[in-house]
N, C-alpha and C positions, 0 to 999 in steps of 0.2 A: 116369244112367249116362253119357250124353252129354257131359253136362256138365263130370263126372270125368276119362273120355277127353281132352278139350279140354285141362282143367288139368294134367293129366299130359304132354299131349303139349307146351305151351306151357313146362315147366317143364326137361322134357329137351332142349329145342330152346335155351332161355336158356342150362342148361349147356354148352353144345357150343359155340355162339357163345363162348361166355365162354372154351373152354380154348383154342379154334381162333385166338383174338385174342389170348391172351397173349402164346405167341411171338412174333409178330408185331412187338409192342409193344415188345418183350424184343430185337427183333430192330433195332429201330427207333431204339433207343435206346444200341447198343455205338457206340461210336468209332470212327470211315472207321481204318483198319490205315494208316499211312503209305508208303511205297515205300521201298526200301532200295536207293539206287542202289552197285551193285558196278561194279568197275573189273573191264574189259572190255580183256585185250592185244589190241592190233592185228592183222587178220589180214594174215597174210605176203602180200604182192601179187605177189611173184615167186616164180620158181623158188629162184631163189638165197636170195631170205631163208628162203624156207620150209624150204631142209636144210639153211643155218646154226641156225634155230632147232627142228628136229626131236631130240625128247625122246629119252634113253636110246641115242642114236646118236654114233660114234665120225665128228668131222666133221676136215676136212685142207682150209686156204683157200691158196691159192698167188695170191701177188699178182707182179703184172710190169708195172714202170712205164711209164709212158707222158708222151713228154716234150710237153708242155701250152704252154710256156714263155708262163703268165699270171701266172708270180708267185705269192705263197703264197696269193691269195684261193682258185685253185681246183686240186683234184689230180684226174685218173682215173688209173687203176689197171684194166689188163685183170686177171680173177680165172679160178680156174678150184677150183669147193669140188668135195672129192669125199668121199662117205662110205664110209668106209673097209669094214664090214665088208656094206653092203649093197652094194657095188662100184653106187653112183651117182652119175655125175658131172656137173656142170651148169657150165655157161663163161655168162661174161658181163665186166659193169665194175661196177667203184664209183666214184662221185664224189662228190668232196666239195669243199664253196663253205663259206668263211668269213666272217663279216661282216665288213668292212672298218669298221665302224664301233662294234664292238665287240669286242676283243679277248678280251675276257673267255669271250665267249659261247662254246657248245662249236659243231664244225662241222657243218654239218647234207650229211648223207650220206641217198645216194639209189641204189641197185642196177639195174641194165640185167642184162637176160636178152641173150643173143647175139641172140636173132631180132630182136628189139626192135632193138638197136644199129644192126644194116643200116638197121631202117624208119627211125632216127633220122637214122642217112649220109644216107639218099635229103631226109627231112624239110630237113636242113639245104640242100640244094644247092637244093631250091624254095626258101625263105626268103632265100638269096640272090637268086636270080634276081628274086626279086619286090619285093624293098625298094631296089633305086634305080626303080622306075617310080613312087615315092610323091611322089617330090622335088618336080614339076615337075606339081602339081596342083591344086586347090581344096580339096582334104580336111582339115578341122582337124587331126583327127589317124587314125591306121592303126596296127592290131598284127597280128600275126599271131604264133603259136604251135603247140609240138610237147609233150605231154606222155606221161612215161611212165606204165606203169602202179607206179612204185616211188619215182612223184613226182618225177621229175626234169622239169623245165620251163624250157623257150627260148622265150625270148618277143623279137622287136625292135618297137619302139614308133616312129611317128614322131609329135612334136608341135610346131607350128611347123616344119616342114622341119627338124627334128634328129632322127635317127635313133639308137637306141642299143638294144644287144642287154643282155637281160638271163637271166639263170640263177638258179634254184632248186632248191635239193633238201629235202626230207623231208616229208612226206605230213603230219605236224604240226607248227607255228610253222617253216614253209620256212625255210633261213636264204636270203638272196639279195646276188649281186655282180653286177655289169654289165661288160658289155666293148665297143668299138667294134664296130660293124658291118663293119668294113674287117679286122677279128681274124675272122669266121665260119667263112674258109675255112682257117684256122687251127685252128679247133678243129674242123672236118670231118677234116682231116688228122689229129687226133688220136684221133677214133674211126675214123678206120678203119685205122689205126696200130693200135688195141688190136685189130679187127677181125681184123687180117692175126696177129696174134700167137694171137691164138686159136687162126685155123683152120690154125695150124702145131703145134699140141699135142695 
């Protein structure tokens, strides 16, 4: 009787093993699922991009120049977008920096919120102050930089006692142009140029 028990219990236990293994095996044996990479829009980083690109909304961009005088590499544009039927309005700039060394390329644009603007006024007049104490140093080289949150970037480099200001805009493939450092206070001038237009609307 014992004996029986044993071979009974030995024979129900093989089965079980047996079923509890196959998936397993079964399991072991599918193909890893690959990834499916989807394309992913950029999230808006400013105000401004965000209710130019908000869905199903009636939007009005009012642009007002602002004189730069760098030539066609680089334009700002004080803006002011307002949506129309949600009565929202948001002020700031556009800029936009073309390759100089590619015509072809399209221009890479970069959006300023108004609060940002100021920080960028204030950003620009340290970066002055601080790039002629590089001249008369030991330092290979020195940068310093101001970036927005909409990808706009001022950077001035010195390498070998040559100083030179550079600009960039768009959060992907930047396009970028350069300007004399002797031009900085010139393009200070220019955003606060757009500055003053703003906070007159």
């Amino acid at each position: 009787m014992r004996v029986l028990f044993l071979r009974s219990f030995a024979v129900v236990t093989l089965a079980l093993a047996m079923i509890a293994g196959h998936p397993a095996r079964a399991w072991a044996q599918r193909p890893t699922p690959r990834s499916i990479a989807v394309p992913v829009e950029p999230i808006p980083q400013t105000l401004i991009e965000a209710l130019l690109t908000e869905p199903n909304v009636v939007v009005v961009a009012d642009y007002y120049w602002v004189d730069t005088r760098f030539g066609p590499n680089l334009r700002i544009d004080a803006m002011i977008v307002d949506a129309v039927d949600a009565k929202t309005r948001v002020k700031g700039a556009r800029v936009q920096v073309r390759d100089p060394e590619s015509r072809g390329r399209q221009d890479g644009t970069s959006y300023i919120d108004l609060d940002e603007l100021i920080k960028l006024s204030r950003g620009l007049t340290t970066m002055m102050e601080l790039a002629p104490k590089w001249t008369f140093d030991e330092r290979r080289a020195t940068e310093s930089g101001i970036t927005t949150a909409g990808g706009f970037r001022l950077a001035v480099r010195q390498f070998a006692r040559v100083p030179r200001a550079f600009l960039s805009t768009g959060l992907i493939d930047p396009v970028v142009t350069s300007i004399e450092v002797a031009d900085l206070p010139t393009l200070k001038h220019a955003f606060d140029q757009a500055i003053a237009i703003l906070n007159g609307k």
